[in-house]
PyMOL Python script that loads the backbone (N, CA, C, O; Angstrom):
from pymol import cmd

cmd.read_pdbstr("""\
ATOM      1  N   UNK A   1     101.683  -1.903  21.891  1.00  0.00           N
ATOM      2  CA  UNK A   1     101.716  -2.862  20.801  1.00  0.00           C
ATOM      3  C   UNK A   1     100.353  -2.810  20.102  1.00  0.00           C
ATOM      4  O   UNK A   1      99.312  -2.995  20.733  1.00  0.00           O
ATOM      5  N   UNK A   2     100.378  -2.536  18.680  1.00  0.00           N
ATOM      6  CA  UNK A   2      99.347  -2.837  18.018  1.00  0.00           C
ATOM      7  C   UNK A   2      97.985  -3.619  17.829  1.00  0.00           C
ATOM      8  O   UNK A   2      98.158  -4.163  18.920  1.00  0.00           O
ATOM      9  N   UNK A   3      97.166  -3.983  17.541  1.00  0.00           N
ATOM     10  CA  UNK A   3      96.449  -4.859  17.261  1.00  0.00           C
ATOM     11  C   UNK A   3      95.652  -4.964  15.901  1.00  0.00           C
ATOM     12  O   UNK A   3      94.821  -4.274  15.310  1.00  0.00           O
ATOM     13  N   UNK A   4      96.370  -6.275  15.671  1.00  0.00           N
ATOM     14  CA  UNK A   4      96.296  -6.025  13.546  1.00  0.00           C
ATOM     15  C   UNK A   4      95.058  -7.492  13.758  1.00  0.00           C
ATOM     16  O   UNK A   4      94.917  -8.396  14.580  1.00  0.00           O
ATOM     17  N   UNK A   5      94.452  -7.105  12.666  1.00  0.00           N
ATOM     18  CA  UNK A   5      93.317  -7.834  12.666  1.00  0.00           C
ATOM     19  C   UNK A   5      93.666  -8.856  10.679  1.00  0.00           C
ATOM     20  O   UNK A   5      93.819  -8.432   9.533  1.00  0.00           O
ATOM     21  N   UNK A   6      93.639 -10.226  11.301  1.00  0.00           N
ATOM     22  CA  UNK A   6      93.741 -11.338   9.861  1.00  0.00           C
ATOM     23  C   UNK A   6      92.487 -11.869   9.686  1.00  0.00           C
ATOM     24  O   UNK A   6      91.407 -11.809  10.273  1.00  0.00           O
ATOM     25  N   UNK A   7      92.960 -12.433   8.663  1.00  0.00           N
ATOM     26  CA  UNK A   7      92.022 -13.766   7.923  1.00  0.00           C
ATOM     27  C   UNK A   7      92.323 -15.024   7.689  1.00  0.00           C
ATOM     28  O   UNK A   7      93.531 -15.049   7.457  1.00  0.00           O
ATOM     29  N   UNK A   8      91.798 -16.274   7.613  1.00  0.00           N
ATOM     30  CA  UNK A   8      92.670 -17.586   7.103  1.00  0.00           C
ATOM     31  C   UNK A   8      92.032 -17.411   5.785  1.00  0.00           C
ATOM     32  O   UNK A   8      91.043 -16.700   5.610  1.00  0.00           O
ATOM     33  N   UNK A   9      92.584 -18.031   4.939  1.00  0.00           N
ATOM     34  CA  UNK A   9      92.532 -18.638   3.618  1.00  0.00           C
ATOM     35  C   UNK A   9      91.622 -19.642   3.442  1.00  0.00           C
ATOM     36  O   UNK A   9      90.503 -19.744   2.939  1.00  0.00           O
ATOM     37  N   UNK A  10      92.544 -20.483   4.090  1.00  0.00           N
ATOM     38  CA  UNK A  10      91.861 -22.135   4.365  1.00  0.00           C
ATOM     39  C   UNK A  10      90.706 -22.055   5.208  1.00  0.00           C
ATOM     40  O   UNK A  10      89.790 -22.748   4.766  1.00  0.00           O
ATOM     41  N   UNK A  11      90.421 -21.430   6.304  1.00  0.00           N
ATOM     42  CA  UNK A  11      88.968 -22.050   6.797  1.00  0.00           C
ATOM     43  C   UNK A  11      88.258 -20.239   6.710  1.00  0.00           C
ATOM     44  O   UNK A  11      87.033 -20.138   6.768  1.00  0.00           O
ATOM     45  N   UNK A  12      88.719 -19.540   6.639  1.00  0.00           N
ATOM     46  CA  UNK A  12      87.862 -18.450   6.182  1.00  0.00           C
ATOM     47  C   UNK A  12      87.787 -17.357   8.067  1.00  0.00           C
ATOM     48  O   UNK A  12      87.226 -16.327   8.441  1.00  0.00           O
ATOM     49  N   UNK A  13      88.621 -18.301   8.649  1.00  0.00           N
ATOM     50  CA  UNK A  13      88.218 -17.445   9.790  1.00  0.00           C
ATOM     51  C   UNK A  13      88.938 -16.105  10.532  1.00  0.00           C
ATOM     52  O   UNK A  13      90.165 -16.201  10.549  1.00  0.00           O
ATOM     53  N   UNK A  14      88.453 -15.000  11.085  1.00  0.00           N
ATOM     54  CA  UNK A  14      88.909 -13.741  11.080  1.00  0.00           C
ATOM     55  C   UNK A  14      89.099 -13.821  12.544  1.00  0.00           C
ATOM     56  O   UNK A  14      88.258 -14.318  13.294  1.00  0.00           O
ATOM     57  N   UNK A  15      90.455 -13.214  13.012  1.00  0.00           N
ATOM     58  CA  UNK A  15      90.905 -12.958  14.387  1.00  0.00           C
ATOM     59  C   UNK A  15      91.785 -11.734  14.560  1.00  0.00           C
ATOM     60  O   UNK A  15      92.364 -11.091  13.684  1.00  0.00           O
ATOM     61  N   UNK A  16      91.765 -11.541  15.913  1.00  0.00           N
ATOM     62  CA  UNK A  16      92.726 -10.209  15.921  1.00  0.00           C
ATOM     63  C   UNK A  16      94.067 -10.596  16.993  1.00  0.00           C
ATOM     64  O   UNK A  16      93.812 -11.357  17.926  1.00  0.00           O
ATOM     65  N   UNK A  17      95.516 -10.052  16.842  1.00  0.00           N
ATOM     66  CA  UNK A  17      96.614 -10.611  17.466  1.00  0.00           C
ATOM     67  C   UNK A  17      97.406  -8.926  18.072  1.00  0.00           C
ATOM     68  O   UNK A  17      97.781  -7.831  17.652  1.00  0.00           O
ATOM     69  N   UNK A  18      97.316  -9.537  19.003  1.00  0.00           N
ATOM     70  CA  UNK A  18      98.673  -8.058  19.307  1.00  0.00           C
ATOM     71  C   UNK A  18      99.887  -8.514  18.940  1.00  0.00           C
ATOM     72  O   UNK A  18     100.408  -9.555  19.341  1.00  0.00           O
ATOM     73  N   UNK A  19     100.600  -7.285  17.738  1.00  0.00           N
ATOM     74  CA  UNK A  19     101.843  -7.990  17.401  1.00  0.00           C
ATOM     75  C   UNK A  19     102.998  -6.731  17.028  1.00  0.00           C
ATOM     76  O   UNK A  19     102.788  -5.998  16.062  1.00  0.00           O
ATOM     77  N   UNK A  20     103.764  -6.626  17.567  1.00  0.00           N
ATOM     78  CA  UNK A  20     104.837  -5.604  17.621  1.00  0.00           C
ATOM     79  C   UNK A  20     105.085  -5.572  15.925  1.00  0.00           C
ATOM     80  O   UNK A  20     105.152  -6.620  15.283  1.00  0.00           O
ATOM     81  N   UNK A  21     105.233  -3.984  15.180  1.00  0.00           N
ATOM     82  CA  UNK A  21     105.344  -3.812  13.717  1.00  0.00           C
ATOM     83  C   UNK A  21     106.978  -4.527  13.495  1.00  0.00           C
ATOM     84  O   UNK A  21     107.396  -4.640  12.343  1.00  0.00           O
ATOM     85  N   UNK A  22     107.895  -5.016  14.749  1.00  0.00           N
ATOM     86  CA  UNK A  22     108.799  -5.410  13.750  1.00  0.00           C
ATOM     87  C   UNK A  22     109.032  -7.063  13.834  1.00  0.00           C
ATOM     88  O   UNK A  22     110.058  -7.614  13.436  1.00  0.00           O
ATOM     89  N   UNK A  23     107.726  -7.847  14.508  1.00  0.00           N
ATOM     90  CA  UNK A  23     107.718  -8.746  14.405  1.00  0.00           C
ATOM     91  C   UNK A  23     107.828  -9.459  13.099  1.00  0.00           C
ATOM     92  O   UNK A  23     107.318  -8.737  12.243  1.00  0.00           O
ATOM     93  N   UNK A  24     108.280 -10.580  12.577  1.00  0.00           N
ATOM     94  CA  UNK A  24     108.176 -11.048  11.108  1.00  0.00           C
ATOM     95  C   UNK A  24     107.924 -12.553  11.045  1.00  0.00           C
ATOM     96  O   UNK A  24     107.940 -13.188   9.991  1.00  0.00           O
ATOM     97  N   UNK A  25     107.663 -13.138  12.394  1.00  0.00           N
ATOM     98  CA  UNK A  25     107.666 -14.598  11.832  1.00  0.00           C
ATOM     99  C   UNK A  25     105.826 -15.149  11.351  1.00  0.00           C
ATOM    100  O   UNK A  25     105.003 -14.585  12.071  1.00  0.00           O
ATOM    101  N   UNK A  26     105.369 -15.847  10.585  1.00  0.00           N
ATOM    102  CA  UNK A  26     104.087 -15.963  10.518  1.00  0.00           C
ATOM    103  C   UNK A  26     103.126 -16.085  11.385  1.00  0.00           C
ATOM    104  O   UNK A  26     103.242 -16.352  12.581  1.00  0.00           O
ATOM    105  N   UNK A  27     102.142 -15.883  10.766  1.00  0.00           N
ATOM    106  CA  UNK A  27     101.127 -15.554  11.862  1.00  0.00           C
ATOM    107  C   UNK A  27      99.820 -16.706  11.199  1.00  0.00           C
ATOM    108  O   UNK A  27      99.288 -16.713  10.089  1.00  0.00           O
ATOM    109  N   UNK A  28      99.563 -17.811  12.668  1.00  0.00           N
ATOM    110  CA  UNK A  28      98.698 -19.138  12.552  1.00  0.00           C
ATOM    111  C   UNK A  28      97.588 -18.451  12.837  1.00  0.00           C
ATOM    112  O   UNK A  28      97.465 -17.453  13.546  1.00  0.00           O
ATOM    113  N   UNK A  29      96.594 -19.201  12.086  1.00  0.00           N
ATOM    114  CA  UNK A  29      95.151 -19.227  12.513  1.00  0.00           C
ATOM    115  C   UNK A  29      95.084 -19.826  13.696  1.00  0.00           C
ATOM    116  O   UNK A  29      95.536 -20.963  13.831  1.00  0.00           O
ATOM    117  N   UNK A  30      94.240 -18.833  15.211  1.00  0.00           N
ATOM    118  CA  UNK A  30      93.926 -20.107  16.045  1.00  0.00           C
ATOM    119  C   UNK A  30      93.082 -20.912  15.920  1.00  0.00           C
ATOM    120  O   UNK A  30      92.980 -21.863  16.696  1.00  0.00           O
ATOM    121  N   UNK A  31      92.061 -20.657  14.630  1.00  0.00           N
ATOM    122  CA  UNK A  31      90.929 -22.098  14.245  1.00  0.00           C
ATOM    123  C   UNK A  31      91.639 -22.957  13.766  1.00  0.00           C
ATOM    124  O   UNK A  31      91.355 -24.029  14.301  1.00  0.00           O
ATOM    125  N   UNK A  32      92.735 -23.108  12.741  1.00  0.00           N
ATOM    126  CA  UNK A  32      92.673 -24.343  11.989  1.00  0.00           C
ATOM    127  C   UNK A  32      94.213 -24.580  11.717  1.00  0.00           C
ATOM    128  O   UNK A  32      94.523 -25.392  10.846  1.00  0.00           O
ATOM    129  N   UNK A  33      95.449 -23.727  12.610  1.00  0.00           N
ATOM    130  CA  UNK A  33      96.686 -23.590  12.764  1.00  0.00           C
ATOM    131  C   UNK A  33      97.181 -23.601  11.427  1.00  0.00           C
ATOM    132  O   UNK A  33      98.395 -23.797  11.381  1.00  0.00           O
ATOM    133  N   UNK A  34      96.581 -23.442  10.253  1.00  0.00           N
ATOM    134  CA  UNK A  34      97.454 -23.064   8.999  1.00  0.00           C
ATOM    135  C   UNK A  34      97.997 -21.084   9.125  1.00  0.00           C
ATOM    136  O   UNK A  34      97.578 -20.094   9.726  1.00  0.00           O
ATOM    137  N   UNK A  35      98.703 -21.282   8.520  1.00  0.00           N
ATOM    138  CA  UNK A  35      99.903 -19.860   7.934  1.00  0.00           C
ATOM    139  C   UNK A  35      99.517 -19.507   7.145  1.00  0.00           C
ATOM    140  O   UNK A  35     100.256 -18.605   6.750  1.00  0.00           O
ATOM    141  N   UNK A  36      98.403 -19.670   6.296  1.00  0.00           N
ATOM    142  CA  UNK A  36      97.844 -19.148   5.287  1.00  0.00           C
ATOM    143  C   UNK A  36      96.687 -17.796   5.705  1.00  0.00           C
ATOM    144  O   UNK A  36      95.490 -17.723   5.427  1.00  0.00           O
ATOM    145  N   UNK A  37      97.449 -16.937   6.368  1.00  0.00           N
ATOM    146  CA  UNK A  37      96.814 -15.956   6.545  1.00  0.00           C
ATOM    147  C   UNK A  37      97.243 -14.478   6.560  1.00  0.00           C
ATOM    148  O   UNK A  37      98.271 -14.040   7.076  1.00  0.00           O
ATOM    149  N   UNK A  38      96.069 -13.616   5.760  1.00  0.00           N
ATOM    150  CA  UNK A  38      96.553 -12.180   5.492  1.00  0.00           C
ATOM    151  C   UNK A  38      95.859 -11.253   6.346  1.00  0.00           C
ATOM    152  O   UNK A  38      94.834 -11.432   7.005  1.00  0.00           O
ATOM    153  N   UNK A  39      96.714 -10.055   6.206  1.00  0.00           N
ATOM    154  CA  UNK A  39      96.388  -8.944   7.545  1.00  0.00           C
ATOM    155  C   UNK A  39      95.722  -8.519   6.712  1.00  0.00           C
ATOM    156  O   UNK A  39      95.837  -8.542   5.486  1.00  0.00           O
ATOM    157  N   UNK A  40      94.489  -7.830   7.811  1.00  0.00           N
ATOM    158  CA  UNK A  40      93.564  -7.365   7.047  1.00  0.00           C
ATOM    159  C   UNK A  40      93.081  -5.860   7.017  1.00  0.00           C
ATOM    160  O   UNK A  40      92.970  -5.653   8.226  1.00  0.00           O
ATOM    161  N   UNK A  41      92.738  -4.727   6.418  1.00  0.00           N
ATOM    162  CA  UNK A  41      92.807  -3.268   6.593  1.00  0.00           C
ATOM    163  C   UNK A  41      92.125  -2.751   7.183  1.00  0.00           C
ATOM    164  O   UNK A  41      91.137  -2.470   6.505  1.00  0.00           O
ATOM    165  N   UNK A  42      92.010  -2.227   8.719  1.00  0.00           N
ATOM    166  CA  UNK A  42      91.648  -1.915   9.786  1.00  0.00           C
ATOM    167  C   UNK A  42      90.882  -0.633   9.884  1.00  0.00           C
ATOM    168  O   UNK A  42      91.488   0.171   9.174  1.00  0.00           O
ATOM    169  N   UNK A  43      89.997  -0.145  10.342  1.00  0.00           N
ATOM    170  CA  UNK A  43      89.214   0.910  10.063  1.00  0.00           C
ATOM    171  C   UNK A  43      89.426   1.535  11.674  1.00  0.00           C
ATOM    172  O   UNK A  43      89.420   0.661  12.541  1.00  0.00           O
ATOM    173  N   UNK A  44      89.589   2.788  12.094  1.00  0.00           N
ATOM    174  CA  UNK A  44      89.785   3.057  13.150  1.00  0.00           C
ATOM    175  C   UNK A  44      88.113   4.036  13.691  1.00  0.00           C
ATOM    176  O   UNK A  44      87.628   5.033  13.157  1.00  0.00           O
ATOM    177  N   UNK A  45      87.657   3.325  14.785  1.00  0.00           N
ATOM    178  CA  UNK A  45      86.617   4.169  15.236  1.00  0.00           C
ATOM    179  C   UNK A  45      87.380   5.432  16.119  1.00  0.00           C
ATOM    180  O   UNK A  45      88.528   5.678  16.490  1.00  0.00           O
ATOM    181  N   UNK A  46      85.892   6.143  16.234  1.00  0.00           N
ATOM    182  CA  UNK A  46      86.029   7.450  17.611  1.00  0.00           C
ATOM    183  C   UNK A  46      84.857   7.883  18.354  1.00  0.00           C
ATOM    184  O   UNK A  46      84.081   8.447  17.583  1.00  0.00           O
ATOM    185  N   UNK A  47      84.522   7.851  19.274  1.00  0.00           N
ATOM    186  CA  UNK A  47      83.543   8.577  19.544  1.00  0.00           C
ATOM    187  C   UNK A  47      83.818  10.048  19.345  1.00  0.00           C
ATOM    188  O   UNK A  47      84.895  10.593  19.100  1.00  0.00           O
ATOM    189  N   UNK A  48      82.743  10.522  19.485  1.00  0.00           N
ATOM    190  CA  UNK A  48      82.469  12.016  19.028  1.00  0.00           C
ATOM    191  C   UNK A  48      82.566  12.743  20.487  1.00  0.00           C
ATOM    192  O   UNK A  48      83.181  12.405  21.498  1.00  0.00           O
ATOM    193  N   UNK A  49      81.880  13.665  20.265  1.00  0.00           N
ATOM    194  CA  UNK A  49      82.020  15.016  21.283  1.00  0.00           C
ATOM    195  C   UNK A  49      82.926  16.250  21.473  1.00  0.00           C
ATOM    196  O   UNK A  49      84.115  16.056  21.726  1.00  0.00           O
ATOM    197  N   UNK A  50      82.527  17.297  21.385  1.00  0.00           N
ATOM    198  CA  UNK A  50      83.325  18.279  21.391  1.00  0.00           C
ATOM    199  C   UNK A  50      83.031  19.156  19.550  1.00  0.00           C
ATOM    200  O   UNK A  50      82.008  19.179  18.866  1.00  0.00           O
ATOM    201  N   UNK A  51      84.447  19.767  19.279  1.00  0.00           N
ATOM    202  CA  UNK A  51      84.171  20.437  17.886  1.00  0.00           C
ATOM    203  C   UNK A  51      84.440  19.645  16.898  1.00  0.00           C
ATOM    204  O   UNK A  51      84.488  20.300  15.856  1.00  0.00           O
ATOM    205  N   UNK A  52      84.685  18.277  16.696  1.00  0.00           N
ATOM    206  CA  UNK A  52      84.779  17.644  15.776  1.00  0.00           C
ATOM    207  C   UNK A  52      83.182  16.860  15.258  1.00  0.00           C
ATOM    208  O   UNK A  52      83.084  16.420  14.112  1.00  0.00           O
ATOM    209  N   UNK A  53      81.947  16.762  16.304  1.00  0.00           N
ATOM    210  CA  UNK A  53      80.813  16.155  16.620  1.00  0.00           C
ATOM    211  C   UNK A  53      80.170  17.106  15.917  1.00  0.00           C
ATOM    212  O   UNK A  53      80.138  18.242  16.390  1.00  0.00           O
ATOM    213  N   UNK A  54      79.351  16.750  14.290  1.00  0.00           N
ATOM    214  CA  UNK A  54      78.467  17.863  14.170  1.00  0.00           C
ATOM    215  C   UNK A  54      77.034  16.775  13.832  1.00  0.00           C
ATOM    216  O   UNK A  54      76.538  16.973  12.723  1.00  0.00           O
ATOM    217  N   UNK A  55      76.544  15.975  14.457  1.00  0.00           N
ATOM    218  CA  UNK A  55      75.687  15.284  14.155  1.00  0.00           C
ATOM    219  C   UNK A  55      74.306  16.235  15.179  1.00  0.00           C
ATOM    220  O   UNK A  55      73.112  15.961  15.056  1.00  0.00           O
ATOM    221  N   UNK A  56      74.796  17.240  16.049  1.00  0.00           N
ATOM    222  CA  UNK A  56      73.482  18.148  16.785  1.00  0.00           C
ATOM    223  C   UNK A  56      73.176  19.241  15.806  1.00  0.00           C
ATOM    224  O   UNK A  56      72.089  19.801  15.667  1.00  0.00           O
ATOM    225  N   UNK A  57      74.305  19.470  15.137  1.00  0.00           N
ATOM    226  CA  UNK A  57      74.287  20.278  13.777  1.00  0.00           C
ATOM    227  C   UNK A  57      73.883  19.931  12.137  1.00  0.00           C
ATOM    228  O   UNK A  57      73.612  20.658  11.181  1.00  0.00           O
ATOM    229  N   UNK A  58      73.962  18.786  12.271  1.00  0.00           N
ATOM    230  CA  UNK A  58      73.052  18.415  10.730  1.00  0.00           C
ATOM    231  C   UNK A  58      71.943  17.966  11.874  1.00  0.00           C
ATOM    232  O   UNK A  58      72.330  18.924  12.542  1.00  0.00           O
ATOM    233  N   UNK A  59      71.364  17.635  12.343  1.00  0.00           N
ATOM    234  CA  UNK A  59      69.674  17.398  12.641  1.00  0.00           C
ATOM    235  C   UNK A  59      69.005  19.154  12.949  1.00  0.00           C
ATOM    236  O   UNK A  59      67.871  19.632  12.956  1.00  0.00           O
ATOM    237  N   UNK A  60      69.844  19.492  13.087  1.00  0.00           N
ATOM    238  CA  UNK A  60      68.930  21.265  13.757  1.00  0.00           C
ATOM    239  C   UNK A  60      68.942  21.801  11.668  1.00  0.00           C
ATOM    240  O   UNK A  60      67.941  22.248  11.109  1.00  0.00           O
ATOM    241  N   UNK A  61      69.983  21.628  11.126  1.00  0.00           N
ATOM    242  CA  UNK A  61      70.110  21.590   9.640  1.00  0.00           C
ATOM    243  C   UNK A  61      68.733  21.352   9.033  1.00  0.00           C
ATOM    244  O   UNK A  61      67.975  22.168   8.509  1.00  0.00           O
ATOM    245  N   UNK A  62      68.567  19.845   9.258  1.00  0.00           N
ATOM    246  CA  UNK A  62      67.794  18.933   8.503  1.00  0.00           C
ATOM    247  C   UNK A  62      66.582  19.398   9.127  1.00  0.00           C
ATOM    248  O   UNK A  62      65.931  19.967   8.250  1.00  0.00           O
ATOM    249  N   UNK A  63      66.066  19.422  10.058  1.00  0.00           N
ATOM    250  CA  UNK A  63      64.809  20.022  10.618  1.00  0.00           C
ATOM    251  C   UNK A  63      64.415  21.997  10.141  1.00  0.00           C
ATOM    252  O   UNK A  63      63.314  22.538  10.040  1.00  0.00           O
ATOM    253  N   UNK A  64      65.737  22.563   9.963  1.00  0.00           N
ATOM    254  CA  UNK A  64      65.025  23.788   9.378  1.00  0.00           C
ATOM    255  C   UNK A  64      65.035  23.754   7.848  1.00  0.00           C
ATOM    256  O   UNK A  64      64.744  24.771   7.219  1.00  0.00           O
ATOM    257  N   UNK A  65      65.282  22.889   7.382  1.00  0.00           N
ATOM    258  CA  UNK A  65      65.368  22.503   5.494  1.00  0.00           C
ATOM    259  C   UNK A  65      63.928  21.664   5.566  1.00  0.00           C
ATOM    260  O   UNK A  65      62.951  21.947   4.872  1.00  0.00           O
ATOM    261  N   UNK A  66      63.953  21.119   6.054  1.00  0.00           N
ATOM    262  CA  UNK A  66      62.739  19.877   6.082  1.00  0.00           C
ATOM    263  C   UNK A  66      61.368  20.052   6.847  1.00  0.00           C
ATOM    264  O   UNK A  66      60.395  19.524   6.309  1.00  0.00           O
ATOM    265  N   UNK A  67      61.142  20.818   8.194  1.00  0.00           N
ATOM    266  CA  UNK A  67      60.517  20.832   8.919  1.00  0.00           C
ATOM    267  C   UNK A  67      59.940  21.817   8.750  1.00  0.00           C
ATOM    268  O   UNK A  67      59.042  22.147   9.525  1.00  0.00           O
TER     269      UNK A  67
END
""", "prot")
cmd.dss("prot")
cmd.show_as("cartoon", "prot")
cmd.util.cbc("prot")
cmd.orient("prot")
């Protein structure tokens, strides 16, 4: 199950809910129990390592351009 991250309207406060995508009934603030709240657009982290990681590769870069 997901974890979608909202906002309230009314008191401004941000929380995150695990909630199955075919759930549909509203979703309360637990600060201030109003329904006045929108999902909000989620940014997904990663750690690095391996061949996708080139941050040992722009500093060896930046040190023979710069150094």
């Amino acid at each position: 199950m997901p974890i979608f991250e909202y906002r309230c309207k009314d008191c401004g406060g941000k929380f995150e809910l695990f909630r199955s995508f075919s759930n549909t009934d509203p979703v309360c603030c637990p600060d201030c129990d109003s329904q006045n709240t929108i999902k909000l657009l989620s940014t997904f982290a990663s750690s690095g390592g391996g061949s996708g990681d080139f941050s040992s590769s722009a500093s060896s870069c930046c040190s023979e351009n710069f150094g």
